[in-house]
C-alpha positions in Angstrom: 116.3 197.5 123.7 117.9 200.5 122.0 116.9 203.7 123.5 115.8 207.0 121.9 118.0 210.1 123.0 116.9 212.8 125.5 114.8 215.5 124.2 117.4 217.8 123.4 119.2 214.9 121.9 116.4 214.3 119.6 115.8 217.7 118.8 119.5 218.0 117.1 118.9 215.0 115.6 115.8 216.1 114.0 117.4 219.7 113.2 120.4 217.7 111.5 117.8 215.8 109.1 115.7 219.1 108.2 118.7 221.4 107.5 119.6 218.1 105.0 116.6 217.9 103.6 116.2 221.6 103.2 119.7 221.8 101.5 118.5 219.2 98.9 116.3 221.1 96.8 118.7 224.0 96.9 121.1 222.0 95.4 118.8 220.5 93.5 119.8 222.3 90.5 123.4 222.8 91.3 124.1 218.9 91.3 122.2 218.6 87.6 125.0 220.9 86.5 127.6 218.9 87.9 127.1 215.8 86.7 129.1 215.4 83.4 131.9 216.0 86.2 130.4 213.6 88.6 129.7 210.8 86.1 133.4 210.8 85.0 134.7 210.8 88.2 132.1 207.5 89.1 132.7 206.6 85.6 136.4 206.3 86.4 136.0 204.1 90.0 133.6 202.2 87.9 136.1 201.1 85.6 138.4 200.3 88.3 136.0 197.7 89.6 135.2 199.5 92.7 131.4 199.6 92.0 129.0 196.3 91.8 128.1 195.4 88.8 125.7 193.1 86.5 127.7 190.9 83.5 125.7 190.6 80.0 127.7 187.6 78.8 126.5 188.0 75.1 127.2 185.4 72.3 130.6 185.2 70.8 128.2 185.7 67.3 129.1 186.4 63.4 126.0 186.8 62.8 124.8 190.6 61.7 121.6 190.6 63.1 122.7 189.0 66.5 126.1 191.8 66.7 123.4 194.4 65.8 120.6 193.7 68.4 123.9 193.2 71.0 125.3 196.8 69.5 121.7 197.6 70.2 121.8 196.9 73.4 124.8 198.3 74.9 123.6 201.3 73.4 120.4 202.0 74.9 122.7 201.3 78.5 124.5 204.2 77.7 121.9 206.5 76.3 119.5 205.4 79.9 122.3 206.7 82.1 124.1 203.4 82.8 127.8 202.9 83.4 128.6 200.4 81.2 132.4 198.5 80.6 133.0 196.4 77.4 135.5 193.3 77.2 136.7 190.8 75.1 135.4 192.3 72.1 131.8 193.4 73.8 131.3 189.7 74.7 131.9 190.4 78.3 129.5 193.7 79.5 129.5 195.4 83.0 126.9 197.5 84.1 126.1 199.7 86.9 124.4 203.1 88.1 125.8 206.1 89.3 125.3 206.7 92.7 122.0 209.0 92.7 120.1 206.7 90.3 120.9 203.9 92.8 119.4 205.9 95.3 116.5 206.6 93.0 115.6 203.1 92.0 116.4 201.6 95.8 112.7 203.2 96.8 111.1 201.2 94.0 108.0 199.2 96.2 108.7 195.8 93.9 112.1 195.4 95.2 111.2 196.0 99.0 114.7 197.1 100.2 115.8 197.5 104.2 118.3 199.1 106.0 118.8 199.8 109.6 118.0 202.9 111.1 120.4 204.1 113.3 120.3 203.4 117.1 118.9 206.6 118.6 116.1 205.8 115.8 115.6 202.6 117.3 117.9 200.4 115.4 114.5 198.7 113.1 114.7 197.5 109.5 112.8 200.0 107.6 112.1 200.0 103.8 114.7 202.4 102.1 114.0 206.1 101.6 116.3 208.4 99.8 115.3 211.1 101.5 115.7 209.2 105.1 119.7 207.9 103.8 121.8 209.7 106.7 119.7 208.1 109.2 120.5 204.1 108.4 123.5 202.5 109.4 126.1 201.9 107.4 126.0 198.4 106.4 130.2 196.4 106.6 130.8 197.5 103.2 130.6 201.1 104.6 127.8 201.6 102.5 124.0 202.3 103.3 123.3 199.8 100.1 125.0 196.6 100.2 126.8 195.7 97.0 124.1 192.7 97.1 121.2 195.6 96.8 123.0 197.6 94.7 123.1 194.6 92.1 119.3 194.1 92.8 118.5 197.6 92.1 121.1 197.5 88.3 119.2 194.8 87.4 115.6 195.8 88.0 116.4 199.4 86.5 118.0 197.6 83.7 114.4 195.8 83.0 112.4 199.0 83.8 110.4 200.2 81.3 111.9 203.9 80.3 108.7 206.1 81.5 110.2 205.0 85.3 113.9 205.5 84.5 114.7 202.4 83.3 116.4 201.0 80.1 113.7 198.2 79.2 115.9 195.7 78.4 114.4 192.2 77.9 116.6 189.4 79.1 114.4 186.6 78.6 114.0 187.8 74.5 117.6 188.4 74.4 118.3 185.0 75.8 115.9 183.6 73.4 117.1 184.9 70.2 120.2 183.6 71.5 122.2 186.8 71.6 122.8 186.8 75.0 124.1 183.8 77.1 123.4 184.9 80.5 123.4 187.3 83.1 125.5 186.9 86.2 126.5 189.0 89.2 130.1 190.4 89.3 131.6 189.2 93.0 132.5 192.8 95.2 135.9 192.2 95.6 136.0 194.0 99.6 133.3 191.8 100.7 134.5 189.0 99.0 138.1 189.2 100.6 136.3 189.6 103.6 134.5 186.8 103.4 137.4 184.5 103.0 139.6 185.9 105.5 136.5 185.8 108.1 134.7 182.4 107.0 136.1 180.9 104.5 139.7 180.4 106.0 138.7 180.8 109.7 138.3 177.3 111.0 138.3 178.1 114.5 136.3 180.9 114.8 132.1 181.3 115.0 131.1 181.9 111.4 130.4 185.5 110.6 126.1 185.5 110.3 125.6 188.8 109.2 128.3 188.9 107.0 127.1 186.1 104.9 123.3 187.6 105.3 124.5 191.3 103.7 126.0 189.0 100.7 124.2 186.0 100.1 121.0 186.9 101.8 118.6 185.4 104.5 117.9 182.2 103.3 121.7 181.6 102.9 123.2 183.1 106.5 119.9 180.8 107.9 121.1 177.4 106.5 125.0 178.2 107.8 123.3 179.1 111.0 121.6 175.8 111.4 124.6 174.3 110.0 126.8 176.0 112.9 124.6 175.2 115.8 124.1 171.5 114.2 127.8 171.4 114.2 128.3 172.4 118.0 125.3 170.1 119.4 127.2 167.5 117.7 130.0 167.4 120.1 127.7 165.8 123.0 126.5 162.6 121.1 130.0 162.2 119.2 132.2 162.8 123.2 129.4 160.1 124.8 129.3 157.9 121.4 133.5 157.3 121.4 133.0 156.5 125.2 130.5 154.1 124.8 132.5 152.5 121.8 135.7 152.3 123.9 133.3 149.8 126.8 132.6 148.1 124.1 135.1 146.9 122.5 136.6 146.5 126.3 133.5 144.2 126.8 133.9 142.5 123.6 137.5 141.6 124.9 136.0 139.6 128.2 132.8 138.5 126.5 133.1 138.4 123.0 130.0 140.4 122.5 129.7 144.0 121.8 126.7 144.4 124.4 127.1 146.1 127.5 124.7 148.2 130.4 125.4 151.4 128.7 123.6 150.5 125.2 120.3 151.4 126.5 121.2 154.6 128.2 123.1 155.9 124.8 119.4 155.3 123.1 117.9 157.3 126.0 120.1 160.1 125.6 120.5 160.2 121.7 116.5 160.4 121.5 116.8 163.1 124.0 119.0 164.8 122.1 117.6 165.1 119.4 114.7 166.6 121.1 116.5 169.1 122.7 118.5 170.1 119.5 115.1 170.8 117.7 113.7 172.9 120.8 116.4 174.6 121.0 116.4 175.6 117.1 112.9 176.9 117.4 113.9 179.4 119.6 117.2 180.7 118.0 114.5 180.2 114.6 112.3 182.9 115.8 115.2 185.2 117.1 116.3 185.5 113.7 113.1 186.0 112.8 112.6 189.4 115.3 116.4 190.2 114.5 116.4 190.6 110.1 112.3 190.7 110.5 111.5 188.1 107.9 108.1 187.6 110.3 106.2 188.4 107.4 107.9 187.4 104.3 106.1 184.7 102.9 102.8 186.8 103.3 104.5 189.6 101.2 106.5 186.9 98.8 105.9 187.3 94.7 104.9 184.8 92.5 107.6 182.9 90.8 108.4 184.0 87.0 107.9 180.4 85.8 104.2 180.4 87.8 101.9 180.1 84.7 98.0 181.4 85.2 95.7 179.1 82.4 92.9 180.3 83.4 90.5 183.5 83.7 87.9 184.2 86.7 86.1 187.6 88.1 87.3 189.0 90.9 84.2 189.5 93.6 85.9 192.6 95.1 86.8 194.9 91.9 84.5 193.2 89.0 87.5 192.8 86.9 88.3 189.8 84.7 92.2 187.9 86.2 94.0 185.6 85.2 94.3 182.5 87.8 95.3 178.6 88.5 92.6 176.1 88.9 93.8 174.2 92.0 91.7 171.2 90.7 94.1 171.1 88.1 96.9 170.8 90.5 95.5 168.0 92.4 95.1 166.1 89.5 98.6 166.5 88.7 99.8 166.0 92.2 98.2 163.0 91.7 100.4 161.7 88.9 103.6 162.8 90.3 102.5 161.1 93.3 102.3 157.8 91.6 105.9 158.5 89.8 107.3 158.9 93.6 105.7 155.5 94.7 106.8 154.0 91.8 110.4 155.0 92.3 110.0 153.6 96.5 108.9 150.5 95.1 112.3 150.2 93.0 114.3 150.9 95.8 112.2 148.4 98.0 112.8 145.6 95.2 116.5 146.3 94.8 117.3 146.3 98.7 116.1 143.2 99.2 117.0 141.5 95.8 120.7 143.0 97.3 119.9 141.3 101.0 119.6 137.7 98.7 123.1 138.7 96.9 124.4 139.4 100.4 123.3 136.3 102.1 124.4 134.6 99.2 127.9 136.1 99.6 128.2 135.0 102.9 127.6 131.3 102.6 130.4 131.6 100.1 133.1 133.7 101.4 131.9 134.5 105.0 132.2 138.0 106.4 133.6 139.6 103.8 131.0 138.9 101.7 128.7 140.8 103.7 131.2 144.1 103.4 130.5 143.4 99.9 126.8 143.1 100.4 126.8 146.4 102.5 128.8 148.3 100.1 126.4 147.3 97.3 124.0 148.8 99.2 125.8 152.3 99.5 125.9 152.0 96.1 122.3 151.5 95.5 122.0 154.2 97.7 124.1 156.9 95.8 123.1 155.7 92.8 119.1 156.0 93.1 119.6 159.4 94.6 121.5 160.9 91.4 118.5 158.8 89.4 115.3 160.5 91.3 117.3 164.0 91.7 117.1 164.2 87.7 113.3 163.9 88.0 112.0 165.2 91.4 112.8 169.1 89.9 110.5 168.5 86.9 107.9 166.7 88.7 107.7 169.8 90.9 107.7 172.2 88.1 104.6 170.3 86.7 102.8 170.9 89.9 103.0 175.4 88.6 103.5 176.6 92.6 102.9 180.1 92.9 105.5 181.2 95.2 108.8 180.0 95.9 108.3 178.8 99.0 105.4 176.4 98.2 107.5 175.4 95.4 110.1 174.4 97.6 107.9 172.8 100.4 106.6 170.6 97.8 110.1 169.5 96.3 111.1 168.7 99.1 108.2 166.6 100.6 108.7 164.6 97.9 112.6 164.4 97.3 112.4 162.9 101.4 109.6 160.5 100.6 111.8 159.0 98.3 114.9 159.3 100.3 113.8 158.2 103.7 113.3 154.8 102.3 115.9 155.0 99.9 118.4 155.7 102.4 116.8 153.6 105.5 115.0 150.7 104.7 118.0 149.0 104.4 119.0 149.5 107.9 115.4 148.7 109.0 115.0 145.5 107.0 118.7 144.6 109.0 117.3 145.2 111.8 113.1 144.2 112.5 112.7 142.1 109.3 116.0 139.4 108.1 115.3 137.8 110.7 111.9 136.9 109.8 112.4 136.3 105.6 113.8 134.0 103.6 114.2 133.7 99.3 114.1 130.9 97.6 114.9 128.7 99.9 117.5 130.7 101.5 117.5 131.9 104.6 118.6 135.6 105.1 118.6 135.3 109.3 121.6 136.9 110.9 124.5 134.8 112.5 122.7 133.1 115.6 120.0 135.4 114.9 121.8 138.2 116.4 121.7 141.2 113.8 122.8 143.9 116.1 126.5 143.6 114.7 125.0 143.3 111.3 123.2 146.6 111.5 126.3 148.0 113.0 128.2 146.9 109.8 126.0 148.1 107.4 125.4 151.4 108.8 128.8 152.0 109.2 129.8 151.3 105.3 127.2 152.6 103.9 127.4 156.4 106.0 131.0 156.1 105.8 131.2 155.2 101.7 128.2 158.3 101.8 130.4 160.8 104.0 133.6 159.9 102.0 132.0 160.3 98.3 130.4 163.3 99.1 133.3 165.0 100.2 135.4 163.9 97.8 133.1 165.6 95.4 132.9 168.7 97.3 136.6 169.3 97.6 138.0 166.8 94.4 135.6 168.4 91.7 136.6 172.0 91.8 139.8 171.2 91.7 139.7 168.9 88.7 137.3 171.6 86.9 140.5 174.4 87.6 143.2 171.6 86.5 141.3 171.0 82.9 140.6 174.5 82.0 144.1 175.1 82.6 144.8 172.0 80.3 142.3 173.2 77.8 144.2 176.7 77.7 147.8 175.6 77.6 146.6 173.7 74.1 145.1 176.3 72.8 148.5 178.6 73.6 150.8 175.9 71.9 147.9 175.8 68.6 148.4 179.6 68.4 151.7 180.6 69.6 152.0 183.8 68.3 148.6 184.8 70.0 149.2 187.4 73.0 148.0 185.9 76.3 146.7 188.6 77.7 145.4 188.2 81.3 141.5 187.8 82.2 139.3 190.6 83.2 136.9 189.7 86.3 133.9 188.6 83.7 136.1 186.2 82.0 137.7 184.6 84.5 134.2 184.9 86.6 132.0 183.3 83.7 134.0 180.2 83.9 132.9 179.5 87.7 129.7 177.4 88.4 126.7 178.0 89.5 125.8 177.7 92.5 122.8 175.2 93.4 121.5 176.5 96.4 121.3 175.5 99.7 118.3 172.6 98.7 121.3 169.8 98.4 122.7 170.9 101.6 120.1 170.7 104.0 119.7 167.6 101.9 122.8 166.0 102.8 122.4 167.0 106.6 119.0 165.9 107.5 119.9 162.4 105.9 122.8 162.8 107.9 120.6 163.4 110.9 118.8 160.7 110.6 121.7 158.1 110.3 123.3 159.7 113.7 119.8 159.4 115.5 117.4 156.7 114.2 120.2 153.5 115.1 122.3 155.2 117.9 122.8 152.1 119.8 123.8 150.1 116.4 126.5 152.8 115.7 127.4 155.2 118.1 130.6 156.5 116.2 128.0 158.1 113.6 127.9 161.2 115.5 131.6 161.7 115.6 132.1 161.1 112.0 129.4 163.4 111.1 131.0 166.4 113.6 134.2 165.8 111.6 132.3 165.7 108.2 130.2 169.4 109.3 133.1 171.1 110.4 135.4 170.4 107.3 131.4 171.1 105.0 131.3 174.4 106.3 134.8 175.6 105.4 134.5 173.4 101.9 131.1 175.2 100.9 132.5 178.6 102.0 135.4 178.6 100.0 133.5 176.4 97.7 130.7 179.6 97.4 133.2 182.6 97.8 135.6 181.7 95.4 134.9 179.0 92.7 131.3 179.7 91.9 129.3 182.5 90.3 127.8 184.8 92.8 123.9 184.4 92.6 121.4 186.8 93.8 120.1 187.6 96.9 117.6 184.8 98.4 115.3 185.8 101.6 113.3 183.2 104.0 111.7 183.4 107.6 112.8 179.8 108.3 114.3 176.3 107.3 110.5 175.6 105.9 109.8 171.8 105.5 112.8 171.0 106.5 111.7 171.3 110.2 109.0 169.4 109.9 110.8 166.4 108.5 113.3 166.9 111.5 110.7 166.5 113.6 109.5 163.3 111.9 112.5 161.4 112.3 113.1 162.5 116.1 109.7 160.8 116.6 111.1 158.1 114.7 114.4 157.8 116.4 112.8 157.4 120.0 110.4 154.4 118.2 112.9 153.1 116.6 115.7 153.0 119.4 113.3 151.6 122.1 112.9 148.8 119.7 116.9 148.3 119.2 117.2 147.7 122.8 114.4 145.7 123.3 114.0 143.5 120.3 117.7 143.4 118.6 120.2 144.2 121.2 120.5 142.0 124.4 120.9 145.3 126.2 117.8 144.8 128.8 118.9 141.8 130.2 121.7 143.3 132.5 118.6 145.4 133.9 116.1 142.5 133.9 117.6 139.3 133.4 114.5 137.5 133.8 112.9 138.9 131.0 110.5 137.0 129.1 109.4 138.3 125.9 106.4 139.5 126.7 107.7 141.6 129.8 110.6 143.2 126.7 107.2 143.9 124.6 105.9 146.5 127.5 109.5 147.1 128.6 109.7 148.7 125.0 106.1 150.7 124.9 106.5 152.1 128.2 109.9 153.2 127.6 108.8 154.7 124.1 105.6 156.3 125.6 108.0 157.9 128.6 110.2 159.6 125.9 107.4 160.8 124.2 106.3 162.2 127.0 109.2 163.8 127.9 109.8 165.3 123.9 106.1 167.0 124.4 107.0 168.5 128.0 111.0 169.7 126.2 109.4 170.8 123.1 106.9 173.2 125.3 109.3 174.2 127.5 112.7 175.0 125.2 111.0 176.2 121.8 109.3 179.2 124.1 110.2 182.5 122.0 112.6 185.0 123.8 110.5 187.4 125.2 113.2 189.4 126.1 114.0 189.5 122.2 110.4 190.2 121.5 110.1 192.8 123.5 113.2 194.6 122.0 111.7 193.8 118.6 109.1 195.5 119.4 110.4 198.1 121.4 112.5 199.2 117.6 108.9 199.1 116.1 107.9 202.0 118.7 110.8 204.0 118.0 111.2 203.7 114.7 107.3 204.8 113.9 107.9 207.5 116.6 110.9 208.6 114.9 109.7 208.8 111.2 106.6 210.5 112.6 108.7 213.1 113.5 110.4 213.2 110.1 107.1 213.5 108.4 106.1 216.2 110.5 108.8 218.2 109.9 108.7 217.9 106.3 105.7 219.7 106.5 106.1 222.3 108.4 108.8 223.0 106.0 106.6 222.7 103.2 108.4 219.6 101.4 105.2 217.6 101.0 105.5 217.5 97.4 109.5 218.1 96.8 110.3 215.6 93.7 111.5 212.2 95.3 110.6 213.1 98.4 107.2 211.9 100.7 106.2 208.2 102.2 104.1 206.6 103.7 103.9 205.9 107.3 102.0 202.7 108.7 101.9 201.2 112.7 
């Protein structure tokens, strides 16, 4: 754990901060005269693009009232104390704060603002203080704000009302009325860079964490950590899965049959695995936790803008009248959306096995190829039910009127994986436990000799492959095809006007053509799915693991360049952990062991080089002892693996100690200086 100096260490320390703090109200008076010079000068680098900076895309308008309330606007930035840059005819707007007004607005309690003390303060995350800025570490921009707080700080003094220093500008009314088109976040050019030559363009090298977390925020730098450690576990089940598919298609040579002695041990270890992997992420979970302290976040979290109170109740404690949500109301509605989701699951329950008849049909007719054809169907289905529910899951869940973020995104996505764990399964289950057993019409959907193991391993493989190969083809194909037609669309319109100077595009121009970006939702998305393919039929496929380590690592270079470069940079996002997500994990690796102990007992032929004696009642208690083992073995891992660091706790801690101890000090001082009640200066101390 970082250590605090020696005593005559601290004391310099501490006489360093006073003579600071002493200096400031000296100067106090000094720096107001001084700052027509100082604003030119940051007036100047502003220009330049060296500062963040908030865009107010406004409405290429001829309308007088619209140009007038925009005129308006851009005024009042200027009168507040804002630096503001016009383009384009004041369709394009910049704005930013000179540096002291930053440092002003950065205390504000509603925007909650860390930075790192520095080490011989203990090295903590403690809320910013103006008065406290020598003593945080710089963060990599060289900065004590990141250019990520520095936009969070423009863009809440931009909306303060003008009794706290702020210009009282109302986005929502402005967007409303339809004179402004949106606001977006100018990309910092140094970080940016950075970011590419360090993530985006680095293939071999460990992603840069904190990096991503100063620009993007927690919630971002969490999911690419996931991602990352996904990615390297990966390597085990994909080096063991290409061995196991080399003995088998060296068995299939002598016997015909893809079945071998190692089948059943590849189940064994895959479900282990996959316990392991999730342990394992529990404890790295809660490091990060102690490391950007995010233990408390969703205690402290907001309510979301779009939350809407209909109703109004007393409050017991202060005898005051507040506006609330009835939660009976919720349920009810919960109850509705509920029946939308079932409704959906019993589509996709119809169309898989109206598609299992076209498939069995297909066969009779043209033989194996026609089940290719039945299996790519089914990827179809697949793909196209997901874009289908995806257009209605978000409103569903905006129905619902969650109060925080978080529990609006828990709920979306318990029900986005309802939907998709039998949209995206059930195929592969009915393959497996139920064709067999069914047939239509008259026709009989059994598998070849009523051997479906090589069915399921057909299936799975079209329909993750056609999956893996769409989605990246979208990743990769669509911003390129976006770039090619704007360039299309502007060559025109240089050969309709040719006498038109083309003049080159500022950073809001060429910025406000970029997309936005959808957050990390769709990507855990995409992997957990992904999990679950690798996992739940291991013994059907065993090459899922390698195509999915081969899919990750080109995903995380694709979304990086994919987030630094062609889409709009969006503000900064904060979570403790992967929420829901983890529970769902957990789900399917109690699934996977269920589900693989049945593979080897009930579809492949596996057992029999162990027992071959077997009658079917001995593979019936072969299969629940087996699965009953590994889940004892996933409690005894889960307990043993997911322990927190201690060591890392106790250094969390140990920061908390010094930290307190060292702005005790500070406070202290202060007053025997007599700078309780200097203007800006004074906080609050808490253990």
């Amino acid at each position: 754990a970082p250590r605090v100096g020696a005593k005559d260490g601290a004391e310099r320390v501490l006489c360093l901060a006073l003579g600071k703090m002493s200096s400031r109200k000296a100067s106090k008076h000094r720096d107001k005269r001084h700052s027509k010079r100082v604003s030119e000068v940051e007036h100047k680098n502003f220009q330049a693009g060296q500062d963040p900076a908030l865009v107010l895309w406004f409405e290429a308008s001829e309308n007088p009232v619209q140009i007038a309330t925009r005129d308006k606007t851009i005024q009042t930035l200027k009168d507040c104390g804002f630096l503001v840059g016009e383009s384009k005819g004041r369709e394009f707007v910049k704005v930013s704060l000179p540096e002291w007004r930053m440092l002003v607005h950065a205390e504000s309690e509603e925007l909650k603002i860390r930075c790192r003390l520095k080490i011989h303060h203990g090295g903590a995350l403690h809320e910013f203080k103006k008065d406290l800025q020598d003593e945080y570490q710089p963060c990599s921009e060289d900065t004590v704000l990141s250019s990520a707080q520095q936009l969070m700080v423009i863009e809440h003094a931009m909306t303060k009302d003008r009794a706290h220093g702020g210009a009282d500008i109302d986005i929502a009314d402005l967007k409303e009325t339809k004179v402004l088109k949106q606001v977006f976040q100018l990309h910092y050019e140094p970080a940016r860079a950075r970011l590419e030559e360090q993530w985006a363009n680095s293939w071999f090298k460990p992603q840069p964490i904190e990096l991503i977390r100063e620009y993007f925020g927690e919630k971002v730098a969490l999911y690419f950590f996931w991602l990352g450690y996904y990615t390297a576990m990966l390597w085990i089940p994909a080096l063991c899965g290409v061995l196991l598919t080399i003995s088998q298609l060296y068995t299939s040579l002598l016997t015909g049959s893809l079945d071998n002695p190692w089948v059943p041990l590849y189940c064994v270890f895959t479900a282990l695995w996959a316990v392991v992997f999730l342990a394992r992420w529990k404890r790295m979970e809660e490091t990060k936790k102690l490391e950007w302290d995010t233990c408390n976040f969703e205690e402290e979290e907001e309510d979301r803008p779009e939350f809407k109170k209909t109703e109004k109740r007393r409050n017991k404690a202060t005898q005051e009248d507040e506006d609330y949500y009835p939660k009976e109301h919720r349920w009810l509605i919960i109850a509705g959306t509920t029946s939308i989701v079932i409704a959906f699951i019993s589509m996709v329950l119809a169309v898989v096995t109206a598609i299992m008849f076209v498939k069995q049909i297909l066969i009779n007719l043209v033989g194996p190829i026609g089940g290719a054809v039945g299996s790519a169907l089914q990827a179809g289905s697949i793909m196209g039910f997901n874009i289908m529910y995806g257009g209605i899951v978000g409103h569903l869940t905006d129905w619902e009127n969650w109060r925080t973020n978080t529990e609006y995104e828990d709920a979306l996505i318990g029900k986005d994986f309802c939907f998709k764990f039998v949209n995206s399964y059930f195929a592969l289950f009915f393959v497996a436990f139920i064709q067999n057993h069914v047939s239509m019409f008259g026709i009989t959907l059994h598998c070849p000799d009523f051997h479906c193991m090589p069915v399921l391993t057909m299936t799975l493989g079209i329909v993750f492959g056609t999956q893996i190969v769409v989605q990246q083809s979208m990743e990769i194909g669509k911003p390129i095809l976006l770039k090619k037609w704007k360039e299309i669309q502007a060559s025109k319109k240089s050969a309709s006007d040719p006498e038109e100077e083309e003049l080159p595009l500022s950073p809001e121009e060429d910025q406000s053509n970029m997309e936005e970006y959808e957050g990390v939702f769709e990507d855990y998305n995409e992997m957990v799915v992904q999990f679950g393919y690798v996992t739940l039929f291991a013994a059907a496929f065993p090459t899922a693991a390698t195509l999915a380590l081969v899919n990750n690592i080109t995903e995380i270079r694709v979304d990086a360049l994919k987030m630094v470069m062609a889409t709009k940079r969006f503000k900064y996002q904060v979570a403790a952990d992967i929420g829901t997500w983890m529970s769902i994990l957990e789900i399917l690796t109690t699934v996977a062991i269920m589900t693989n102990c049945c593979l080897v007992g009930f579809v492949s032929h596996g057992l029999y080089f162990y027992f071959p004696d077997l009658t079917p009642a001995h593979k019936v208690w072969t299969v629940v002892v087996a699965e009953h083992i590994l889940m004892f073995f996933k409690i005894v891992l889960q307990s043993t693996l997911s322990e927190p660091d201690t060591l890392k706790s106790q250094e969390y801690e140990a920061q908390q100690h010094f930290k307190n101890k060292a702005l005790k000090r500070f406070q202290q001082a202060r007053r025997g200086h007599g700078h309780d009640h200097e203007e800006g200066g004074g906080f609050a101390i808490t253990e």
